[in-house]
C-alpha positions in Angstrom: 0.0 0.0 0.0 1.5 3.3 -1.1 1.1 6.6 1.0 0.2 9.2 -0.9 0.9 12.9 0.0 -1.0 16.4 -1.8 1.9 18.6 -2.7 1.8 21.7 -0.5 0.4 24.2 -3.5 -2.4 21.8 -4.9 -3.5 18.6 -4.7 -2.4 16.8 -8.1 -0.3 13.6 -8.2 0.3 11.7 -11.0 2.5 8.4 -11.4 6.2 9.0 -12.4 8.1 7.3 -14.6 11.3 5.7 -13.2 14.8 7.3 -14.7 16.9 4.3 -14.2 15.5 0.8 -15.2 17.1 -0.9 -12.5 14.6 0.8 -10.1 11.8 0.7 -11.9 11.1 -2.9 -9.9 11.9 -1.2 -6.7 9.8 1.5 -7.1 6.7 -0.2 -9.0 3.6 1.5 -8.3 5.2 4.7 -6.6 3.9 8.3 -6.7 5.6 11.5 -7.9 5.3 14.2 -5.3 5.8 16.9 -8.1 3.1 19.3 -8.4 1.8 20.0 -12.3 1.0 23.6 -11.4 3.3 25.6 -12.8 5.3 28.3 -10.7 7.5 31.1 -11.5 9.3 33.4 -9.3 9.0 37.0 -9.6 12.8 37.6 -8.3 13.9 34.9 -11.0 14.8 34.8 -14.9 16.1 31.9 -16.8 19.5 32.6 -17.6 19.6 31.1 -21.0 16.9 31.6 -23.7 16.4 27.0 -23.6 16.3 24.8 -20.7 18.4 22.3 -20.0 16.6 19.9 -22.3 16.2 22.0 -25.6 12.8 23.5 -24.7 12.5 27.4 -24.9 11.7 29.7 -21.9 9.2 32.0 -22.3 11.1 35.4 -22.9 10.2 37.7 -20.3 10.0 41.4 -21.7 12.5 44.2 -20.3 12.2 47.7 -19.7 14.5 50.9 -19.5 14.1 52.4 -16.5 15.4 56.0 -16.0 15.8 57.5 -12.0 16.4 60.9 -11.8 19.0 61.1 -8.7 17.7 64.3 -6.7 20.5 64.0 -4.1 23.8 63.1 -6.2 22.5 64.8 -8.9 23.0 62.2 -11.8 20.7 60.2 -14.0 21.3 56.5 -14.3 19.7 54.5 -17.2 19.0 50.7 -17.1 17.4 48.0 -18.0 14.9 45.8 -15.6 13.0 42.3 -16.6 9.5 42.4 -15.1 10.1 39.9 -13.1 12.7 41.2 -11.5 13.1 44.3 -8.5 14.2 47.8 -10.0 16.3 48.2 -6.9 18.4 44.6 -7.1 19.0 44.9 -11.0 20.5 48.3 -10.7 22.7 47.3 -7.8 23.5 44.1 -9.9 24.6 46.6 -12.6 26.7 48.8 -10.2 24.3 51.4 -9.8 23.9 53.1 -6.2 20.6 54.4 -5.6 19.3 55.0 -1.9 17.9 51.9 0.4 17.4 51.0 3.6 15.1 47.8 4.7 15.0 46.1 1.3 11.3 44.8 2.3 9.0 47.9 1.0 8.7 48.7 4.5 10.5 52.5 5.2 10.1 55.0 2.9 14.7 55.3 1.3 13.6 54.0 -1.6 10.7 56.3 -2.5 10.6 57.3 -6.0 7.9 59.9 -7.9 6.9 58.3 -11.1 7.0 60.8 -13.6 6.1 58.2 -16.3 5.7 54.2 -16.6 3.9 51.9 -14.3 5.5 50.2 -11.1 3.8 46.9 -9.8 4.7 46.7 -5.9 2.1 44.4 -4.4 4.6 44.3 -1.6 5.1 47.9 -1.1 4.1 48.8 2.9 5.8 51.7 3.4 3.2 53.8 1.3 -0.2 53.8 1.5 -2.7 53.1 -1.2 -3.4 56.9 -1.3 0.5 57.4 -1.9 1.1 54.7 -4.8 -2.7 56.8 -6.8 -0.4 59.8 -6.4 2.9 58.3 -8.3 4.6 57.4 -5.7 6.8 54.2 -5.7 9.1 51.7 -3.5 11.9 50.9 -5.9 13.4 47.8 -3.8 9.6 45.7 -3.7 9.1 47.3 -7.0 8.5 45.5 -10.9 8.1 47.8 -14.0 5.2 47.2 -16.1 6.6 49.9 -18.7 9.6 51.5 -19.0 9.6 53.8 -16.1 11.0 57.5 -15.3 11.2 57.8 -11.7 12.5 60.3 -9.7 13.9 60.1 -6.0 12.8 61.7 -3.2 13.7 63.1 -0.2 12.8 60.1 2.7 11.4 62.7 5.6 9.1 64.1 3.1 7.4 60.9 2.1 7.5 60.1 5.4 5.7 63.2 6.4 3.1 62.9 3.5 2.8 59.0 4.7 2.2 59.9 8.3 2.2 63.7 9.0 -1.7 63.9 9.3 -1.0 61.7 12.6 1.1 64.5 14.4 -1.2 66.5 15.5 1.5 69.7 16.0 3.3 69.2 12.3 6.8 67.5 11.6 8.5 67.3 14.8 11.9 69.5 15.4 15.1 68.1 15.8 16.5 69.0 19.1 20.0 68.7 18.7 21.1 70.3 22.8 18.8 67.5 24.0 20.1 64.8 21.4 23.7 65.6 23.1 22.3 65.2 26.5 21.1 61.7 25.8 24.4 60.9 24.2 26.3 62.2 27.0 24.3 59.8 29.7 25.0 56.4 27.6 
């Protein structure tokens, strides 16, 4: 009696053909515990245009991606698969542009889109009313298009993102009372 177990993403199992002969005997009867569903990875792109066994990948379409640095002052230009992050293709291409948590969760990555679309169903540090206004994440972000962003200033999305919660505005930094605290550790 064979025990058969669902795959963890569906419930299909089909019989598998044995690779070598000599355990087809052994193995008579057996189960594959491979799921048909297909699956792809958004933070994945084959490498190569055919697999392994001579069967093409589906080519996954690219887009230029322009970000206007505010802060250093220089435009980069690159190109991004849609399946893959703005933020990790430009640092896999040498290109510095701001970050901090890497998980669409803080606002160093914020971008204005000035054209394109940006996909970023991951994208937490901006609220829904902030992503209808342009505003993007480019390290949870995928580009639908090619894309003209442009970066912004981190306190200021932050104060668009959550200033309407401070009832007294953007709160001052008090540097005498920031060298108190340092001076008690």
């Amino acid at each position: 009696m064979d025990l058969v177990v669902p795959c963890n993403s569906c419930t299909s199992l089909y019989r598998q053909t044995p690779l070598h002969p000599r355990l087809s005997s052994a193995k008579r009867g057996a189960f594959s515990f491979r799921c048909r569903r297909k699956t792809t990875s958004e933070l994945q792109s084959p490498v190569s245009s055919t697999s392994p066994y001579g069967n093409p990948f589906p080519t996954i379409p690219t887009h230029k991606i322009t970000v206007h640095d505010r802060k250093q002052g220089v435009v980069h230009e690159f190109v991004v698969p849609e399946d893959q992050y703005i933020l990790h293709t430009a640092e896999s291409q040498n290109i510095t542009l701001p970050f901090a948590c890497r998980h669409g969760c803080c606002t160093s990555c914020a971008v204005r889109v000035k054209s394109g679309q940006i996909r970023q169903p991951e994208a937490l540090g901006i609220s829904a009313e902030l992503k209808a206004k342009g505003y993007a994440l480019l390290c949870v972000g995928f580009p639908s298009s090619d894309v003209e962003v442009e970066t912004q200033d981190e306190d200021e999305v932050y104060w668009l993102q959550f200033g309407r919660y401070f009832a007294r505005g953007p709160i001052e930094r008090d540097d005498y009372a920031l060298e108190l605290a340092m001076g008690d550790e």
